[in-house]
N, C-alpha and C positions, 0 to 999 in steps of 0.2 A: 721679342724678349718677354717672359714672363714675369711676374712680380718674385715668382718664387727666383727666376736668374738675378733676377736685380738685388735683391736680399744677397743673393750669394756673392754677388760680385761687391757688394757694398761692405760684409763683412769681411772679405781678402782686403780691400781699399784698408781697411780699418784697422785690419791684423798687420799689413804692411806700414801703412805710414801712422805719424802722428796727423793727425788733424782736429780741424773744426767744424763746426754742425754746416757753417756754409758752404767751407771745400769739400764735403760730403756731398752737401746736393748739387754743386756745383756739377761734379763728375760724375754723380746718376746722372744727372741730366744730360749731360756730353753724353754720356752711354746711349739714352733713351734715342735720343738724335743720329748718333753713327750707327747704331743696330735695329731703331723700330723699335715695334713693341707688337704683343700676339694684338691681333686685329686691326692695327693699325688700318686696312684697305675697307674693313667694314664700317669706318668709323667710330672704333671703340676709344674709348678714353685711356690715354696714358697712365701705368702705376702711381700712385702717389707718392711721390717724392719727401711732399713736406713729415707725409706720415710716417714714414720711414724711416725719416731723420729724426721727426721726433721722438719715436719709440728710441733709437738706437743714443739719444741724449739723456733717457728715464734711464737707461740700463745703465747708463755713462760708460757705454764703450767710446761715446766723445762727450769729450768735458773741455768748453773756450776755457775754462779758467783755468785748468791744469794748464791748457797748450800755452796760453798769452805768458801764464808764469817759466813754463820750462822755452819757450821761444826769446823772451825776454832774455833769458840768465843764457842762453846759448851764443845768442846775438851781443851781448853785452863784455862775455866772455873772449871773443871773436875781434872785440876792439871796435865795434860798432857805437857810435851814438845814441841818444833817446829820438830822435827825427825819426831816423832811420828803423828803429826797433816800434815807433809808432804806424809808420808806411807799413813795415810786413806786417804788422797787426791786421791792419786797417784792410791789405789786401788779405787776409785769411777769413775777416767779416767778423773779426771780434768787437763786440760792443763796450762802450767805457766800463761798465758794471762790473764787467770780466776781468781786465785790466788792472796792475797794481802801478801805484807812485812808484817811478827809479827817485830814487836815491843820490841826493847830490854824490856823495861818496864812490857809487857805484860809476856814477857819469865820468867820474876822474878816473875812477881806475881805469874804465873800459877809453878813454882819452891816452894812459898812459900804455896800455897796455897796446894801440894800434900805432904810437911816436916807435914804443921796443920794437913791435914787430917789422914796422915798413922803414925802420931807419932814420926817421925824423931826428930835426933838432941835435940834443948829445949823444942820440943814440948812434949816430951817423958814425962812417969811417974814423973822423977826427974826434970824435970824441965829446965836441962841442959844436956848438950851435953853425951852421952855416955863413960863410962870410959874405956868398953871393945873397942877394935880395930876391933875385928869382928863384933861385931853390929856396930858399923860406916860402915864399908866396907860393908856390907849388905845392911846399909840403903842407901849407894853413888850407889852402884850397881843398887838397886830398881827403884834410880832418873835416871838413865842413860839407865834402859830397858823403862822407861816411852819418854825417848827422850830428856830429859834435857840435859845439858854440863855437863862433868867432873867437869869445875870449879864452876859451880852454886849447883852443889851439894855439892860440899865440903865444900863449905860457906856457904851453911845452917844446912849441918849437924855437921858442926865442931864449927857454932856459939855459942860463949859462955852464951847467952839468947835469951828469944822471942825477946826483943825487938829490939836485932841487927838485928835477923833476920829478921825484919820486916822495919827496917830500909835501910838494905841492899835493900831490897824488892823495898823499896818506896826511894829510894835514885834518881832515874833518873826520877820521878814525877815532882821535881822541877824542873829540869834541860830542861825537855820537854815544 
């Protein structure tokens, strides 16, 4: 592979997904590795990776702080956690600086918003909270592998209707 292949294949990576300057050189790199590079056998030195990436972060064809923000609001959206929205960060290689504060507000919505979609609590067939102990604990479980708090689970799945729970939800709306 040439630097000139690598450019090319770096800007399709780039035009196809969102990414970050490290899932960038991450996948040059895989490239560099499954394909070689020209000279490789003569012992020439591999493309420059880091310089590629950098150049293509001046241009801001990647920008960590667009992704972290629109990764964030996607993940968040989705009924994910801040745990959880901090892991995919952390595995795309964004650094704090990049990074914005979630928002208690946000953390409830996206709390309430994976109780609506997986069924939790009163969003369940009956309407109201679980009588079994085990389905509660399964469902506090489910919100806390998603990245949620122990206590925002429990208050949604232990609420005694939708509309507390939705109150809880929107309770620091006003307050904001």
């Amino acid at each position: 592979m040439t630097p000139a292949a690598l450019d090319e294949l770096a800007v399709a990576y780039v035009a196809r997904f969102a990414t970050s300057a490290k899932a960038l050189e991450r996948y040059c790199r895989r490239k560099l590795r499954e394909r070689g590079w020209e000279g490789q056998d003569e012992g020439a030195a591999p493309p420059d990776v880091a310089a590629l990436v950098s150049r293509f972060v001046e241009k801001r064809y990647v920008d960590d702080g667009e992704y972290a923000r629109v990764k964030t609001g996607s993940l968040l959206r989705r009924g994910y956690g801040a745990r959880r929205v901090g892991a995919a960060l952390d595995q795309a290689g964004i650094a704090g600086e990049d990074r914005h504060e979630i928002a208690e507000g946000e953390k409830r919505h996206a709390a309430l918003r994976m109780a609506e979609k997986r069924r939790f609590g009163p969003f369940g067939a009956q309407g109201a909270p679980a009588d079994d102990r085990a389905v509660r604990e399964k469902q506090v479980a489910a919100m806390i592998r998603a990245g949620h708090a122990l206590d925002a689970a429990r208050e949604l799945v232990d609420a005694p209707d939708q509309d507390t729970a939705r109150d809880w939800a929107h309770a620091l709306d006003e307050e904001e």
